[in-house]
C-alpha positions as CSV (number, residue, x, y, z in Angstrom):
1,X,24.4,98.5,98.1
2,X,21.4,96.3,97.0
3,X,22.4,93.3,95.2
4,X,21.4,92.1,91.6
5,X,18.2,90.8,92.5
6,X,15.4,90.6,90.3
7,X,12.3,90.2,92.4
8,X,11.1,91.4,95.5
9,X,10.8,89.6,98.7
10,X,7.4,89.6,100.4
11,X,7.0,88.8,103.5
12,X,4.2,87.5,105.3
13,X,3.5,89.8,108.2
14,X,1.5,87.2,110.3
15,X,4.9,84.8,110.7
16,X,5.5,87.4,114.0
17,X,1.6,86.2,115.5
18,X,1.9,82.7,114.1
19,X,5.3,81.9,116.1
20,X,7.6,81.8,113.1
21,X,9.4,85.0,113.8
22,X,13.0,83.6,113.3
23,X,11.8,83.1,109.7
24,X,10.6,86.5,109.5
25,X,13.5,88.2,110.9
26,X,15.9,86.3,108.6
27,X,13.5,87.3,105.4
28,X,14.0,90.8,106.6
29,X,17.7,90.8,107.1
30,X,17.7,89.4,103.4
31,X,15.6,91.9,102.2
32,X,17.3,94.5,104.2
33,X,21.2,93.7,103.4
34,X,20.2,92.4,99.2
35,X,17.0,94.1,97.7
36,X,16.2,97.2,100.0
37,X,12.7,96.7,99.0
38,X,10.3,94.6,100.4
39,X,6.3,93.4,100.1
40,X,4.4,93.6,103.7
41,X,1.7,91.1,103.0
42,X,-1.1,91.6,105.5
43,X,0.0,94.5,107.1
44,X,-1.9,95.1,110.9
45,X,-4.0,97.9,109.6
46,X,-7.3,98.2,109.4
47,X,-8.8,97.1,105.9
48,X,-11.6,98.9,105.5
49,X,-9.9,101.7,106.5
50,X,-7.4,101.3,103.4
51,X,-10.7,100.4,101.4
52,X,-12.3,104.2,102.7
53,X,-8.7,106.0,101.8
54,X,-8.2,104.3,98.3
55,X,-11.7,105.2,97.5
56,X,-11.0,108.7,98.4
57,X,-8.3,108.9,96.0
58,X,-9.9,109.5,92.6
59,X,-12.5,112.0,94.4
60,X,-9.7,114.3,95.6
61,X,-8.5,115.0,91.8
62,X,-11.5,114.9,90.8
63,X,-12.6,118.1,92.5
64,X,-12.3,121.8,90.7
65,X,-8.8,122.8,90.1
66,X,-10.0,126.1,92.0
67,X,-10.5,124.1,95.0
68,X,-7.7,122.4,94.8
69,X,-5.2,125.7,94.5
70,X,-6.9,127.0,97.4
71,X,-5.0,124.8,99.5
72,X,-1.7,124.8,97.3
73,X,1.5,124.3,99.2
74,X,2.9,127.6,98.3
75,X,-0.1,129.0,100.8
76,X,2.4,126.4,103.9
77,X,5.5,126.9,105.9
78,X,5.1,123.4,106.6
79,X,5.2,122.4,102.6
80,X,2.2,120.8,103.0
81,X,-0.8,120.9,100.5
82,X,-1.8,120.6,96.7
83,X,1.0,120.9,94.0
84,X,-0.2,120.8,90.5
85,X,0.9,118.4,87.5
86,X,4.3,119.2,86.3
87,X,5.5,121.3,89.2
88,X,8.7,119.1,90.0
89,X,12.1,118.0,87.7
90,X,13.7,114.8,88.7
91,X,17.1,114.1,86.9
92,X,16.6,117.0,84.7
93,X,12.8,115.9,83.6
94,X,9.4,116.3,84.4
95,X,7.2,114.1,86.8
96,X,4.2,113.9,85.2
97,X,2.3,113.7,88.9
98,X,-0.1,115.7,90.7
99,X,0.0,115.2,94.3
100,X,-1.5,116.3,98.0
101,X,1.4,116.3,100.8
102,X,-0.2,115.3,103.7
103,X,1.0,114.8,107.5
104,X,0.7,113.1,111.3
105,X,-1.3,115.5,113.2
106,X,0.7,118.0,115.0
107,X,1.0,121.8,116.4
108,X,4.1,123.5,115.3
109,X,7.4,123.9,118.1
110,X,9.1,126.7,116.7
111,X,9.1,129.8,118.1
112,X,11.7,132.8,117.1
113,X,15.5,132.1,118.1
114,X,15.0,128.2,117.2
115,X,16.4,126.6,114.5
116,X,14.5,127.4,111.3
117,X,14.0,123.6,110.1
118,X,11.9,123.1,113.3
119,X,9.5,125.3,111.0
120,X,9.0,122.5,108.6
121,X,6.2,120.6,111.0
122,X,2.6,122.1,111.7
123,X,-0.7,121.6,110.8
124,X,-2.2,120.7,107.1
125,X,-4.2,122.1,105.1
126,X,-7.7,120.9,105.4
127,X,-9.7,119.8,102.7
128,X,-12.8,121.3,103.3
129,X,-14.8,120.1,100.1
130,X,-14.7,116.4,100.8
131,X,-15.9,115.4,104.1
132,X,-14.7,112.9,106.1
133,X,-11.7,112.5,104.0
134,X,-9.3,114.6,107.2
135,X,-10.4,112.2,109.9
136,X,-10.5,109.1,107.3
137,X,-7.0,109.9,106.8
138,X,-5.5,110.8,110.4
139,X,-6.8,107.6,111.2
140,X,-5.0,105.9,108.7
141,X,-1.7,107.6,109.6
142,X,-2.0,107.2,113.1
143,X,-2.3,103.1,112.5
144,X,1.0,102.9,109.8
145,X,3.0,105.1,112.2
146,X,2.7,102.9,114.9
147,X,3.4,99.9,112.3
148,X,6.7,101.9,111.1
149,X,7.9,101.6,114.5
150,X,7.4,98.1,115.0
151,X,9.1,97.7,111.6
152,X,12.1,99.9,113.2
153,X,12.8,97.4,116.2
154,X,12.1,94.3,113.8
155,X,15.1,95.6,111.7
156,X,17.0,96.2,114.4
157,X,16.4,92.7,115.7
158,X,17.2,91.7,112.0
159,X,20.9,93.7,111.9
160,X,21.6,91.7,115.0
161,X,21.3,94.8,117.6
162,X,18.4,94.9,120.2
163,X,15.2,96.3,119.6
164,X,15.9,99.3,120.4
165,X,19.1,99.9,118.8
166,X,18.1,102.4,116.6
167,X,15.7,104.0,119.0
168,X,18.0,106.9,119.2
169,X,17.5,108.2,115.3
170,X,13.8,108.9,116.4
171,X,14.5,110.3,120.0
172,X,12.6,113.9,121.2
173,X,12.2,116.2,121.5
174,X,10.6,117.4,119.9
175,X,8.1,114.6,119.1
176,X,8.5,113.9,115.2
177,X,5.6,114.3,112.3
178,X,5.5,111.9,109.6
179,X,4.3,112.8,105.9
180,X,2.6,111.3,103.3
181,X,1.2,112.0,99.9
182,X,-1.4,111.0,97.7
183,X,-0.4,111.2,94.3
184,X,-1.8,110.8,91.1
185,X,0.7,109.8,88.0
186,X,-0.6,110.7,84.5
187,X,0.2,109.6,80.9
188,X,3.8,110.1,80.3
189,X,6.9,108.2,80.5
190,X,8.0,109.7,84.3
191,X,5.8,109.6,87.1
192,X,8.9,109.8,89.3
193,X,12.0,109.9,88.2
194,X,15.1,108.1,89.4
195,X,15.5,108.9,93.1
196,X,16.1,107.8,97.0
197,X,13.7,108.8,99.1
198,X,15.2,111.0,102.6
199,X,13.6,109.4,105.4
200,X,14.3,106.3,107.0
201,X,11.3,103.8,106.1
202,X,8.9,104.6,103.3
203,X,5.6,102.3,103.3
204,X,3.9,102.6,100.0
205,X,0.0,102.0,99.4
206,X,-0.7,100.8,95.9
207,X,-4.0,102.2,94.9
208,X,-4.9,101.1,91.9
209,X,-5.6,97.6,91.4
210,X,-3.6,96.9,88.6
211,X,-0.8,98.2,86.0
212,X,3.0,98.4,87.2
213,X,4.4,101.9,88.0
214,X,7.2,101.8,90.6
215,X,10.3,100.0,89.3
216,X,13.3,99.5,91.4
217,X,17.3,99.2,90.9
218,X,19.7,96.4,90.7
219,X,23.1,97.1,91.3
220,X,23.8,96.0,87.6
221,X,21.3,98.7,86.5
222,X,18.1,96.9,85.8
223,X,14.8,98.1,86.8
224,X,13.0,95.5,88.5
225,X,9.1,96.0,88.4
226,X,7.5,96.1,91.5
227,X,3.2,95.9,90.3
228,X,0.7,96.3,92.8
229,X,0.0,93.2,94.9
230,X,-3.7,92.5,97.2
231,X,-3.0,93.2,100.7
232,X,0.6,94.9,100.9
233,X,2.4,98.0,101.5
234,X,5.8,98.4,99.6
235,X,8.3,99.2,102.4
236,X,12.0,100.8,101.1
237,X,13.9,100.1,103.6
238,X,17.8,101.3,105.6
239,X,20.1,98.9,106.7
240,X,23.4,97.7,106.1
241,X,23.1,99.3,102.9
242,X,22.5,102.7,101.0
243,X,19.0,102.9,99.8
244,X,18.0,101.6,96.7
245,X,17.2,103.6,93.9
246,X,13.6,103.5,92.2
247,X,11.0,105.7,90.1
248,X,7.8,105.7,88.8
249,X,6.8,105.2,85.2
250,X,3.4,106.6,84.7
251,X,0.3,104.9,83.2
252,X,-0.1,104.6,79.2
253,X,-2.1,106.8,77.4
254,X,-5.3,104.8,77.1
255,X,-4.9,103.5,80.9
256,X,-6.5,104.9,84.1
257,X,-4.6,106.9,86.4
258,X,-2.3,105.7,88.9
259,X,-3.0,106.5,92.7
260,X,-0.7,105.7,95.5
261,X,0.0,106.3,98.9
262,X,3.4,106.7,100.5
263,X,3.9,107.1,104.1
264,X,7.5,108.8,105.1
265,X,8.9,108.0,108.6
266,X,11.0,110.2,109.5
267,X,14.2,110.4,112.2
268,X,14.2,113.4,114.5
269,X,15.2,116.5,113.0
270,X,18.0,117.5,115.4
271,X,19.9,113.8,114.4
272,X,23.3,114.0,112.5
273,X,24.0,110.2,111.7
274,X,27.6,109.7,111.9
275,X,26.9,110.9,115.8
276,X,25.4,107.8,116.4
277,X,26.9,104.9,113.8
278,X,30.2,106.6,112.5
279,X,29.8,104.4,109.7
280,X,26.5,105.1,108.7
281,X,26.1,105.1,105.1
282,X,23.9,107.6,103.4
283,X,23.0,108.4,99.7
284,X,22.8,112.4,100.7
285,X,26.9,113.4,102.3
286,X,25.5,116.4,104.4
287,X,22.9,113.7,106.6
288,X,26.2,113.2,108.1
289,X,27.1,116.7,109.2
290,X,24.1,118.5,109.2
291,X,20.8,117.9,111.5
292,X,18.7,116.2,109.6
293,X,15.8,118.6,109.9
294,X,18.5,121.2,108.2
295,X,18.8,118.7,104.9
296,X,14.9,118.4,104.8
297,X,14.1,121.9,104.9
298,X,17.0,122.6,102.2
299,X,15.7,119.9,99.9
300,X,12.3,120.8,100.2
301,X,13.5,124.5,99.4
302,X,15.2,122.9,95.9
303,X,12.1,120.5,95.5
304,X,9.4,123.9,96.2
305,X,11.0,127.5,95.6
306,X,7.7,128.7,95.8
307,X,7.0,127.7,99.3
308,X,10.6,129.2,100.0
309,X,10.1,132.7,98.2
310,X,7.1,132.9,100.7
311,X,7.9,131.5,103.7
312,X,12.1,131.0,103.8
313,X,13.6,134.2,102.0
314,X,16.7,133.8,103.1
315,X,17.2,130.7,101.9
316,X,15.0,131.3,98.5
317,X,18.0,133.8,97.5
318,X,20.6,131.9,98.4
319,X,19.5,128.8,96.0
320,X,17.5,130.5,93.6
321,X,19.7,133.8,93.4
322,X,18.3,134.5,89.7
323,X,14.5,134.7,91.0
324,X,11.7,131.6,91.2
325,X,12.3,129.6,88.9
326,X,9.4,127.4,86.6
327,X,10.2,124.2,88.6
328,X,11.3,122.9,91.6
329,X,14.1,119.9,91.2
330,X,13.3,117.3,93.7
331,X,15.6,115.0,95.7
């Protein structure tokens, strides 16, 4: 469990070029085993790509709601797509966030007689009324995906096991599709509400320039503010510990909105952790029995009963027995 720290850590990315990696490894492995959280200051991917994504932001909102629930999630097996403001509870309230769930490039491996989680990667919905904002983004997620693995073997190096000691949580097949989202928090007290995210390594984009929204957890309680900073990704991190908790508290009233970013890495779906680390420790009980890609697809089913009516009916009744209900209750 995180300690009661009450800033956090950035570190500087080019240590590993500049040959100060030793510093950067034990940075991590303070951030790792204490905080959970972490700045990446200058992060190897391409700026003016992250200038032509945050730019895109605003533009995708912006657009009719028409277009934008012609591509609604509800329309994906995949859960990937447009949700509208509102649609989700966290801890028993509203987030006060409209958001596109977005994806790695990938064709879908399931076929009948497989397990139904494998169901849960595929293709995206495109968004047809704002050119060049597909390839502008695939381009983007191919460059932090191959950052999140470097990150993977640094913390590996960091817990003191080689760099590939926790190769196996991402071995195929099949090959694994990472998600993202671009989200936009409107004027209300919860963006996000209190919550761990499910995958292993979460890199966060700020968007907005300025006005704090995500707030992390001490383990004495506090919530630590965690503002946008010039030149980082937030990374929420595993280690030695659980992850941390954190939310997001949305922009005041007269402020502008808040756009960010997050990039998910995800293990392979077919990996139950306590096969590989027996003493693995998790904030969700059935990781450790279940195959991972089975937890997903049953949290997204809590976190999106419409996608479920329509695409997993079997599972729709079995959680939502009394019929769809006006909101999905997320992780």
């Amino acid at each position: 469990m995180a300690g009661n720290f009450s800033s956090i850590p950035v570190l500087d990315y080019t240590l590993l070029s500049t040959g100060r990696k030793d510093e950067f490894i034990s940075q991590l492995r303070h951030a790792l085993i204490n905080v959970g959280f972490l700045y990446l200051l200058h992060p190897p991917v391409d700026k003016a790509l992250i200038d032509d994504l945050i730019a895109y932001a605003p533009r995708l909102f912006e657009l009719p709601q028409e277009k934008k629930d012609a591509i609604r999630m509800a329309n994906s097996p995949h859960f990937l797509g447009y949700s509208r403001l509102g649609a989700e509870l966290t801890k028993g309230a509203t987030d006060q966030r409209e958001q596109y769930d977005l994806a790695t490039d990938f064709e879908s491996p399931w076929k009948p007689g497989d397990p139904e989680y494998l169901r849960l990667c595929g293709p995206g919905q495109e968004e047809r009324d704002l050119p060049g904002f597909k390839a502008t983004m695939l381009r983007y997620l191919e460059q932090v995906e191959t950052l999140s693995y470097e990150l993977i073997a640094l913390i590996a190096e960091a817990l003191g096991l080689a760099r590939t000691g926790l190769a196996a949580f991402f071995a195929g097949p099949p090959a694994i599709q990472h998600r993202a989202k671009v989200v936009n928090a409107s004027a209300s007290a919860q963006g996000v509400g209190p919550h761990f995210d499910a995958g292993f390594l979460t890199l966060l984009l700020q968007a907005s320039p300025r006005g704090a929204g995500l707030q992390v957890q001490n383990r004495a309680g506090a919530w630590v503010a965690a503002p946008p900073v010039r030149d980082t990704f937030v990374a929420a991190t595993r280690g030695l510990a659980r992850a941390t908790p954190h939310r997001v508290r949305s922009p005041p009233a007269a402020a502008p909105p808040r756009y960010s970013i997050p990039f998910f890495q995800r293990i392979a779906q077919g990996v139950r952790l306590t096969e590989h680390y027996a003493a693995v420790p998790v904030n969700y009980a059935e990781y450790a029995l279940e195959p991972s890609g089975k937890v997903e697809l049953i949290g997204r089913v809590k976190s999106h009963p419409d996608v479920a009516e329509r695409h997993y009916p079997d599972l729709f009744k079995q959680f939502f027995p009394d019929g769809l209900p006006a909101q999905g209750k997320a992780y």
